[in-house]
N, C-alpha and C positions, 0 to 999 in steps of 0.2 A: 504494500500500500504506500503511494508516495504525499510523503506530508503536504500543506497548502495554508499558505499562510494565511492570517484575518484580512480583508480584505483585502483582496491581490486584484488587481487593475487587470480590463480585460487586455490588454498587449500581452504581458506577461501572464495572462490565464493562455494566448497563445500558441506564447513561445514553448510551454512547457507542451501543453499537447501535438504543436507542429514537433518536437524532440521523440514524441511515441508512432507521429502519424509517416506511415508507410508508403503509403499511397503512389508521391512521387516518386522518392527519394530512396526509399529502401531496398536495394537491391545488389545484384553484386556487379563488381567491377565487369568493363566492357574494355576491350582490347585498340574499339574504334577510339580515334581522338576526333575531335569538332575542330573546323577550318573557322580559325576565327575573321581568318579575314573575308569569309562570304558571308555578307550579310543576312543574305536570304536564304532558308534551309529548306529543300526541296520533300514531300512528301516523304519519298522510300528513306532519305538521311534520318529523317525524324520516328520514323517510324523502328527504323535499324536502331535509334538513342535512345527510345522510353526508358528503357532499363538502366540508362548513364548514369549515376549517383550525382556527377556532376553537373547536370543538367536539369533544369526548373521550367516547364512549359505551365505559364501563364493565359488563364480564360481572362480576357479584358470585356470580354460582352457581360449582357447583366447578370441576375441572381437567376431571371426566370429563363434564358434561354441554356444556362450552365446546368440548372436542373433538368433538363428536360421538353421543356415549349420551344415548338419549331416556331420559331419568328420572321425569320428570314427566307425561305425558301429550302433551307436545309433538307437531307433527304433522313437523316437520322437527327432526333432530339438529344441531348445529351451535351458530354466534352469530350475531349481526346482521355483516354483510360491516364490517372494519374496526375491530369493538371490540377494545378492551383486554381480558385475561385479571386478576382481582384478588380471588379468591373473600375471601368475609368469613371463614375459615376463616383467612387467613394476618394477621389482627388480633389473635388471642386469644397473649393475655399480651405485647406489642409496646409496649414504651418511647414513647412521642410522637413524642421526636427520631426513631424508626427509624423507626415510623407513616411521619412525614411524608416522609423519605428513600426509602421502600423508592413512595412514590406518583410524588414528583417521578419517580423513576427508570423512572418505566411512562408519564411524561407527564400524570400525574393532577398540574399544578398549577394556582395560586390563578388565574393570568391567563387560563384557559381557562373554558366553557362545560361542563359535566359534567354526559353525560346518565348516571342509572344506572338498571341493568334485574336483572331475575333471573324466576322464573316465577309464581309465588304473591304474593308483596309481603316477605314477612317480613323476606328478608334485604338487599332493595331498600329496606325503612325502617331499620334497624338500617345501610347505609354512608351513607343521609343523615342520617342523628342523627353520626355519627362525624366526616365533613367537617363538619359545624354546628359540631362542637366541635371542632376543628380550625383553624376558621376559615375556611374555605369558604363563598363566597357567591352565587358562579356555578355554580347547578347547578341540574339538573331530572328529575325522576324522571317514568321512564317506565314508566306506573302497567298498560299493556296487557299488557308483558312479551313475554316469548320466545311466549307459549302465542297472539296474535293476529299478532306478526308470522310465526312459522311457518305458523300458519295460510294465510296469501296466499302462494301460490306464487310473485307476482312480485315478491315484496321476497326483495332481495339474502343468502343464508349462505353461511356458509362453515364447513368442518370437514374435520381430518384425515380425510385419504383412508383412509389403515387404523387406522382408532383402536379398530375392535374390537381389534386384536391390543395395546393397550395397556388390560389391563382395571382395572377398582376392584374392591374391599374387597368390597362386596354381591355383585359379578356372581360371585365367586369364593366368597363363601358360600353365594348360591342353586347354585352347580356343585355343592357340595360336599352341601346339600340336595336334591338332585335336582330344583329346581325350575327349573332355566335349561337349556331347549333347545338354548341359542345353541353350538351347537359344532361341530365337524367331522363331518360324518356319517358314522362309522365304528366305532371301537372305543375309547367310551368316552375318558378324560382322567389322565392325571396333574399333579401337581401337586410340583415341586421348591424347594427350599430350598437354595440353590448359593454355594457357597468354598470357601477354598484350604483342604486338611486335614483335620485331625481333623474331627468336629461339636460344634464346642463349642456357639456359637450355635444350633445348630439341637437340641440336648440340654438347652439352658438353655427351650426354647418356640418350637412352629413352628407353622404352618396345619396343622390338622386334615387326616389322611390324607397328606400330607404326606413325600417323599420328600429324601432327602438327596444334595447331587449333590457328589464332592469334584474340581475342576476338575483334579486330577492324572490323572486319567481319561478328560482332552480334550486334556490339551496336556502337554508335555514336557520335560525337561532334555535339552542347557544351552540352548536358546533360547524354552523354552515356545515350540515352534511347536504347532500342532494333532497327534495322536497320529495314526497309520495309518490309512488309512481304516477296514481291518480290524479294529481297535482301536474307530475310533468305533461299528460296527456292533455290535460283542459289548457296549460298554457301554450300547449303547439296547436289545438284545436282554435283556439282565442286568435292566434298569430296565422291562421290559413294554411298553417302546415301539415301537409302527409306524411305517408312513409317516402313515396316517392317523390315529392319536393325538393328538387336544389335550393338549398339552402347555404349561402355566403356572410359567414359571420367577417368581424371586424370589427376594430376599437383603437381607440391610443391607447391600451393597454392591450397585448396581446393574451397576455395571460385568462382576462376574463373572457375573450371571443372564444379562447381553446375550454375554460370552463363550459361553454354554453355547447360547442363542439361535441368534448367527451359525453357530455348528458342526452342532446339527442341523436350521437350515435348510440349510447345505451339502450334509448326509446325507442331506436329500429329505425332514424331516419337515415336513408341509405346511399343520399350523394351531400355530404356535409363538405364544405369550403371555408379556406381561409383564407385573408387576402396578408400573403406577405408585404410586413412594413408596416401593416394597419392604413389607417388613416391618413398619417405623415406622407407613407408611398402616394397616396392616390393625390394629393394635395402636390405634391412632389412632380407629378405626372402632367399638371394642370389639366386636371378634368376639373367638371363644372360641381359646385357647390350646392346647393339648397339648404335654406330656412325652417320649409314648410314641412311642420310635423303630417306623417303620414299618417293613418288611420287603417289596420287593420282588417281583412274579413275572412270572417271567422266560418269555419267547415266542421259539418256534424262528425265526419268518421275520420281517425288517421289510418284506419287501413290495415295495420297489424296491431295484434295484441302488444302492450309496453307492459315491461322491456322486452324487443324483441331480441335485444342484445343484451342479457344480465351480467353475460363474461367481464364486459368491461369494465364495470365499479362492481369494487367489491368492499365487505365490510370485516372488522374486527376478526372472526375465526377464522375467514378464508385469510386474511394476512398472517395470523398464527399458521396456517396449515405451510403457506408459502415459506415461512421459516424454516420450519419443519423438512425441507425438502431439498434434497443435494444440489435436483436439476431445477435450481427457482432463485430467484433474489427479490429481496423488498428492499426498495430503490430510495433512497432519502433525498431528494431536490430539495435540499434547502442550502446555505449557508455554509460554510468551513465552520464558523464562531458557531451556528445554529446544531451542526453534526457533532462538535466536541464539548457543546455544552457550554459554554463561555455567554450566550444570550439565549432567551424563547423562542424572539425575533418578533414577539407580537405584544404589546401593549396588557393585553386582555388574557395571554399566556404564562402563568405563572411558573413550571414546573421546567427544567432544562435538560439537556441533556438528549440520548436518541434512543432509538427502538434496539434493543438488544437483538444484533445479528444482520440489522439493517447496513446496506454498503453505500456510501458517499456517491450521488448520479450527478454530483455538482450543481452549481444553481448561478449565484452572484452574489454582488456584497453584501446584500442584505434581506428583509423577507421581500422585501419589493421591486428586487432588480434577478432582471434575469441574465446579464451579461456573455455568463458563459456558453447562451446559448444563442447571440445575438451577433452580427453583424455590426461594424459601426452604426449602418443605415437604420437598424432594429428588423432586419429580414435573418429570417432562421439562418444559423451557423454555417455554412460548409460541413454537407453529413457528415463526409468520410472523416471530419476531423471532431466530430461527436461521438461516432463509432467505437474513435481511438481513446480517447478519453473516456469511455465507458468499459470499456475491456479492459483497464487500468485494474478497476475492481469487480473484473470476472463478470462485467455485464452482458450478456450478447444475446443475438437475436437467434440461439439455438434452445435456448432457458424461458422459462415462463416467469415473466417481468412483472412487477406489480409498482406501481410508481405513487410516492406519498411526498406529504409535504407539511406546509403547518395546517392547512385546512382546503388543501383543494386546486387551485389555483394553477400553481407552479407547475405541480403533476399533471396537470392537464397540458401545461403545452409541452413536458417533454413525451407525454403521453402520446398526443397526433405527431411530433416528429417522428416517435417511433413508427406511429401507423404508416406516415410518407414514405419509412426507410423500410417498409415492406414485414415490418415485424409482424409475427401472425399471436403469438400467447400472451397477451400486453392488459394491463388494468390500471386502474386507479381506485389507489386503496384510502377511501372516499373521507374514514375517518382523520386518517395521518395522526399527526405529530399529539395534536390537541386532544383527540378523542382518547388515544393510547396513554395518554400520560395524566389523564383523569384519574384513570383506575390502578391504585397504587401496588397491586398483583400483577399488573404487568411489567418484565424486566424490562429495565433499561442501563447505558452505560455512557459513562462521560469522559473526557479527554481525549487522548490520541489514540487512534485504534493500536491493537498491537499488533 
């Protein structure tokens, strides 16, 4: 298990997992050496180098065409097997010093080989003019791009498994335009704006059409567990929602949009969306804005019995039984300070310390940041480098995973990254931190694991 300090900044959250992550870089020595003095690397060269240790292929395009959305014309979604994640989007208005920090921290440094690619060239000359002034000298641009290697079926991608269900800015205003098919075949889409309360946020300016979801609706006092089943049904009934409804959450907190996620995928809704970024992305995007609170219509039947998915929350014995079990981990998303006991992390938390046997899934600085799972922009992490950092403490997607937190929240979005990353035995263990540490029979342990 490796230590992590009290609040360690996301750079350095990292650098330490680009040091476990594989992906590019791990591999063993190649016999070829790279022509530094050819700029441009042609296809079969690149293809001959994936394996180079000393070589860094850089994706410069976005978050959504890395994961998987053909955007461009591409014949395959995805990135070249093994690149870095580093769109030219996360440069604009970036200090030098933080520039050059936020590279080293993806592996993008000076003593490496950088190839960079993107699909057109634009934004593939624009990160080598940046390295040039930077001070970058080992690098080479790969002038064919995404749109020739896609092309060949047998060069190597890779791409989130469910990365539809994480969509962008456009895909949600062509929904909105009527001009995107891409949906569940059934009854139409909603589109929510999700937090705690009032709607202030979402009365100050939300996505067009646009419904408001206030999470007291899902979960409850005093342990914010999930509300009745009963309860879940009449508020998607209230909201016009089926089973077969596309339904695209969203919020400036991402956390509560994947709250509202995990519960009606539990309820059996069967094409649930997130929009990476939240709200900042879509504002980010300049799509149009609205004021005007929407209004609801509400449908007598959702069409399957709730839960029609019970697997995915579970309660108190089922997270005892997960202990219990060689091939299982119960996943602690909170805190370093919050996993060794040094804070609650919540005001209204008295009791500290973790769940006896529970393994660190990392979280952020504190109950209310999710950093480590975050992007500068606030768009989910680069998988493969969540993967690594969870296989630190024997997390993987061969094990039946149950994700907790202080009360819900947290575990829920690392809960749907794992859905995106194709995991199949995954839950959320609905009580967490609060519920378990109520009851003084249950063990718990504090400090640094051993």
């Amino acid at each position: 298990m490796k230590k992590r300090s009290m609040y360690l900044p996301l750079i350095l959250v990292l650098v330490m997992s680009f040091l476990t992550f594989s992906g590019c870089n791990a591999a063993k020595e190649k016999d070829e050496t790279i022509d530094q003095g050819k700029m441009n690397i042609s296809t079969k060269e690149l293809a001959e180098q994936l394996d180079n240790p000393e070589l860094v292929v850089v994706d410069v395009r976005s978050e959504a065409s890395y994961n998987g959305w053909q955007l461009e014309g591409e014949a395959r979604g995805g990135h070249i097997e093994g690149a870095i994640d580093f769109p030219m989007s996360w440069t604009k208005d970036v200090k030098e010093k933080d520039l050059k920090l936020m590279l080293e921290a993806k592996g993008i440094t000076t003593d490496k080989t950088i190839v960079v690619y993107d699909t057109k060239g634009n934004q593939r000359s624009a990160m080598v003019e940046l390295l040039t002034g930077l001070g970058y000298e080992n690098f080479r641009s790969y002038d064919a791009g995404i749109e020739e290697w896609a092309a060949d079926e047998n060069l190597p991608m890779n791409k989130l498994v469910n990365y539809e269900k994480l969509v962008h800015p456009a895909w949600i205003n062509e929904l909105i335009k009527g001009e995107n098919p891409d949906t569940y075949p059934g009854k139409g889409y909603k589109i929510f704006e999700v937090s705690w309360g009032e709607p202030k946020e979402y009365n100050k300016g939300h996505i067009p059409g646009a419904l408001h979801l206030d999470t007291n609706l899902i979960e409850e006092e005093p342990l914010w567990n999930r509300v009745s089943d009963a309860d879940i049904e009449a508020m998607l009934l209230a909201n016009g929602v089926t089973y077969d409804t596309t339904v695209v959450l969203y919020g400036s907190d991402t956390t509560a949009a994947a709250r509202a996620a995990s519960i009606m995928m539990y309820a059996g809704v069967e094409d649930v969306r997130l929009l990476n970024g939240g709200f900042e992305a879509w504002k980010a995007a300049g799509f149009e804005v609205e004021t005007e609170a929407q209004k609801p219509e509400p449908v007598k039947g959702f069409g399957v019995k709730v839960p029609a998915h019970p697997e995915y929350i579970i309660d108190t014995e089922e997270a005892k039984a997960i202990l219990a079990d060689d091939n299982a981990e119960l996943v602690s998303i909170r805190s370093w300070a919050e996993y060794i006991g040094e804070t609650s992390g919540y005001t209204y938390i008295e009791p500290k310390g973790r769940i006896d046997g529970a393994v660190w899934g990392h979280a952020g600085s504190d109950a209310y940041h999710m950093e480590d799972f975050r992007n500068v922009d606030n768009t989910m992490r680069n998988y493969h480098e969540i993967e690594a950092i969870w296989k630190e403490w024997n997390i993987t997607s061969d094990k039946k995973v149950s994700f907790f937190c202080g009360t819900g929240w947290r575990a829920s979005e690392t809960f749907f990254d794992a859905y995106l990353m194709g995991w199949d035995n995954i839950s959320v263990y609905d009580g967490g931190w609060y519920e378990w540490s109520m009851d003084p029979s249950n063990p718990v342990e504090s400090g640094e694991p051993k």
